[in-house]
SEMARMI-249964 format. One line per 10 residues: their letters; for each residue x, y, z of N, C-alpha, C, O. Coordinates in steps of 0.02 Angstrom, whole numbers, plus 50000, padded with zeros to 5 digits. Layout:
<vogus>
a> X:Y:Z:X:Y:Z:X:Y:Z:X:Y:Z ~ ...
</vogus>
This chain:
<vogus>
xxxxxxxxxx> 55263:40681:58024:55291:40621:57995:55342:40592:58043:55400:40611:58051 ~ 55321:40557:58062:55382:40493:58115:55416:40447:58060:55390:40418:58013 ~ 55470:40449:58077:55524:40368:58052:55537:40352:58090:55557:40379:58141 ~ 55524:40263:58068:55527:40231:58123:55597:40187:58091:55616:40176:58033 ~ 55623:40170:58156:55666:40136:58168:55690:40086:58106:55747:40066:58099 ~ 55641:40072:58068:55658:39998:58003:55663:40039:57973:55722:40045:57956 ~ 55626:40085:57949:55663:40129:57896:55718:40146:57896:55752:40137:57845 ~ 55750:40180:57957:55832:40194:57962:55867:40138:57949:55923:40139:57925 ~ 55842:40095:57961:55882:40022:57947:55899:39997:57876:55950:39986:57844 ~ 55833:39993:57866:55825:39969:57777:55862:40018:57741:55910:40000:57706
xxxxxxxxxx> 55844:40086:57746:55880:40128:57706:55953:40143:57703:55984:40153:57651 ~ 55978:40143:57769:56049:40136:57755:56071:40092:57727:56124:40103:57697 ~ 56040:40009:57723:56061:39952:57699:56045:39952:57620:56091:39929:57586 ~ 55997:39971:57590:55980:39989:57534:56029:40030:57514:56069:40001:57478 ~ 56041:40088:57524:56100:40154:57513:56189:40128:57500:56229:40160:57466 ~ 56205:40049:57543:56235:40024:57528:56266:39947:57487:56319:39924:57468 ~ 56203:39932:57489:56173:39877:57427:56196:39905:57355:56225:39878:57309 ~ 56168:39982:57366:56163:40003:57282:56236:40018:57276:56275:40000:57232 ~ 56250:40060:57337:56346:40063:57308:56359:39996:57296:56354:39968:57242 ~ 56377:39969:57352:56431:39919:57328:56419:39880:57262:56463:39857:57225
xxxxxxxxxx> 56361:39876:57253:56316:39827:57163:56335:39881:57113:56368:39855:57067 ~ 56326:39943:57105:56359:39973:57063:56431:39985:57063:56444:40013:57009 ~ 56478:39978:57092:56527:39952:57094:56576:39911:57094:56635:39926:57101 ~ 56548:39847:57083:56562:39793:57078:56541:39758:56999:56570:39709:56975 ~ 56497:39785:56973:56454:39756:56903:56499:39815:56868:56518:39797:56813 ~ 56520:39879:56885:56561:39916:56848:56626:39910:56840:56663:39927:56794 ~ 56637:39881:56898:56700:39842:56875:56732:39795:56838:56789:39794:56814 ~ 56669:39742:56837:56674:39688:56792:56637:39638:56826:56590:39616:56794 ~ 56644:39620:56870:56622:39576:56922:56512:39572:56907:56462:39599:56930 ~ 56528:39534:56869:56447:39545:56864:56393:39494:56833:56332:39501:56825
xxxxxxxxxx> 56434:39446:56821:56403:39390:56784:56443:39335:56793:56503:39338:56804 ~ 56391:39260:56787:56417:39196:56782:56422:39168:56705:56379:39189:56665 ~ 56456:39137:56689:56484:39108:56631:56401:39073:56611:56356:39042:56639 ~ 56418:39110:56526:56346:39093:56514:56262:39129:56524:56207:39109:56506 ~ 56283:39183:56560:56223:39188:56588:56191:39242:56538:56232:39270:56501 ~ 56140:39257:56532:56104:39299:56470:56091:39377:56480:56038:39406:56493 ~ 56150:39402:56471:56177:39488:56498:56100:39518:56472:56062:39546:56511 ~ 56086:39506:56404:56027:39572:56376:55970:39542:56414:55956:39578:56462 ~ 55930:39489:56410:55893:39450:56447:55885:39476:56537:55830:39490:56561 ~ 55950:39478:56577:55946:39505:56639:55935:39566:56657:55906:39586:56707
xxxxxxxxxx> 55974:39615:56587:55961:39696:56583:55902:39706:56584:55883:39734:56635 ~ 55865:39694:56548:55788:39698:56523:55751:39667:56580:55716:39714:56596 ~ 55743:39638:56604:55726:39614:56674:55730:39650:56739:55688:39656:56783 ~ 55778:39668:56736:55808:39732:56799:55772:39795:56773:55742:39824:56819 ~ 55767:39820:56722:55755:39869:56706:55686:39871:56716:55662:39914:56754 ~ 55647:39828:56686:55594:39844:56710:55576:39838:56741:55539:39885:56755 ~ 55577:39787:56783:55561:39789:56878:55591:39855:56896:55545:39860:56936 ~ 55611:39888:56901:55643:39975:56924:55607:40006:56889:55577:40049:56921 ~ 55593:40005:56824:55529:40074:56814:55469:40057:56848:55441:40101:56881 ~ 55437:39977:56844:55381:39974:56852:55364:39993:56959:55315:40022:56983
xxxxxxxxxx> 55419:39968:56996:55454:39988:57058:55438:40039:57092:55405:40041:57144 ~ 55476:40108:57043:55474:40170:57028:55398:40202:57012:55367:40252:57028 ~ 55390:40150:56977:55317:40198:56963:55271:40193:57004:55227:40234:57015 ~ 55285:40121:57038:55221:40094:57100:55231:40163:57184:55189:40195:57216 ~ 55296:40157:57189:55332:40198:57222:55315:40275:57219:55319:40303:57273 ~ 55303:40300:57184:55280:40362:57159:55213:40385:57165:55193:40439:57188 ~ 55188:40348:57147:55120:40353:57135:55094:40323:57220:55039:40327:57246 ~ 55155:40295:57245:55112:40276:57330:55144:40336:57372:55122:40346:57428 ~ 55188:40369:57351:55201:40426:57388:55141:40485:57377:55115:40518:57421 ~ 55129:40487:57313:55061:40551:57298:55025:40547:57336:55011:40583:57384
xxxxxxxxxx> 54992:40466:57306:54931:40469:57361:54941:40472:57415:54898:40510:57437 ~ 54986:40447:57471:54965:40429:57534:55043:40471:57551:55100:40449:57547 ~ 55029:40509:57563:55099:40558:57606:55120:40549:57672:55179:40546:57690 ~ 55054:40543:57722:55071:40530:57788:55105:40465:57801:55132:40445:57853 ~ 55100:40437:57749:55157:40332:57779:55207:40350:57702:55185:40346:57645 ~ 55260:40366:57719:55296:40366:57646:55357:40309:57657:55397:40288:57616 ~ 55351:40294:57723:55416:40238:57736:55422:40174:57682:55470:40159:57647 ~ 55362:40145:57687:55375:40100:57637:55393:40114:57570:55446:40098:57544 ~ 55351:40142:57547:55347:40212:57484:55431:40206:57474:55457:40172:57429 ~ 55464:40239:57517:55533:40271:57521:55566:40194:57513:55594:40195:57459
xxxxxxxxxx> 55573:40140:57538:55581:40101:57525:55598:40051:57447:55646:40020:57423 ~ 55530:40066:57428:55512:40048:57374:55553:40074:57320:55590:40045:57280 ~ 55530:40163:57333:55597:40204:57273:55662:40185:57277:55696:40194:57227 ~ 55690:40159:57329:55761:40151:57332:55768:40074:57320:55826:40056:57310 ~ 55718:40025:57319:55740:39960:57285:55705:39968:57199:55709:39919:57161 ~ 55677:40020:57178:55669:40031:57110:55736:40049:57115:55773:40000:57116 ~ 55764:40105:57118:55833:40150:57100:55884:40084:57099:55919:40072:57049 ~ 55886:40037:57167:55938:39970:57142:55922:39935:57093:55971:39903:57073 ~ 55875:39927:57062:55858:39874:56991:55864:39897:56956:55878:39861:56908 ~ 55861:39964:56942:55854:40009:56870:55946:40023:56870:55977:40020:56817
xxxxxxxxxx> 55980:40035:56932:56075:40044:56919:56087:39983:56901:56134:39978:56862 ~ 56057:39925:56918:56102:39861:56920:56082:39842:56821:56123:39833:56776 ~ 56015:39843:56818:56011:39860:56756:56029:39887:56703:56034:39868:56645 ~ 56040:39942:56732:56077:39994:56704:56176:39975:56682:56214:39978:56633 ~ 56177:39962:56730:56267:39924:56717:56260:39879:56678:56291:39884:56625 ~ 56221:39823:56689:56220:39753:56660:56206:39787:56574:56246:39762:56535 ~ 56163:39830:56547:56161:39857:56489:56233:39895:56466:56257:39898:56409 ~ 56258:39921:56526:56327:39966:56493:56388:39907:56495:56434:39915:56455 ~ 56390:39870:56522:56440:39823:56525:56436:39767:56452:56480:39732:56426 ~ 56376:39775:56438:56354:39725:56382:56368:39762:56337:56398:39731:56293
xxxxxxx> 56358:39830:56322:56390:39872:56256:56453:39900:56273:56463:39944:56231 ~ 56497:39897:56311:56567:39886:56326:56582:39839:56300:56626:39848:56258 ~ 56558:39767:56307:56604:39692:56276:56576:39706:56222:56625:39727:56191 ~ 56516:39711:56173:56520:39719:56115:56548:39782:56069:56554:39777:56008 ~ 56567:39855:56116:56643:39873:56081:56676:39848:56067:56698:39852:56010 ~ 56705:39799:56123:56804:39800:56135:56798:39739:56073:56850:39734:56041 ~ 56744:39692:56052:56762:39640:56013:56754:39659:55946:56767:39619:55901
</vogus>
């Protein structure tokens, strides 16, 4: 198995995409005035399972090219956290009110 060069690239950039987006939407920082929190959750979310699942199922089959594959899992894993916040931040404001 060779990695090539875009993969080291993408993946570190991916690896830091997902920090800094989960960090920033957990903070608060995560929405424009107006914008439709459950609507975007549900959206994110499933683009990351469905992502995830494409991702998975292209690593089984085809083992010898997993770069893209690897790719793929780690922009599922960013839609499904960002999702994932945008859902916990939305049942945070409907605690605190």
């Amino acid at each position: 198995m060779k990695i090539t060069p875009t993969f080291l690239l993408m993946a570190r950039l991916f690896i830091g995409c997902i920090a800094f987006a989960s960090y920033t939407i957990f903070k608060g920082a995560y929405i424009a005035m107006h914008e439709n929190l459950l609507g975007s959750s549900i959206i994110f979310i499933a683009l990351g399972i469905v992502d995830l699942i494409c991702s998975i199922l292209g690593l089984i089959e085809n083992a010898a090219k997993w770069d893209g594959n690897v790719l793929m899992l780690l922009f599922g894993l960013f839609m499904l956290l960002v999702g994932g916040n945008y859902a916990y931040q939305l049942y945070i404001s409907k605690v605190k009110k």
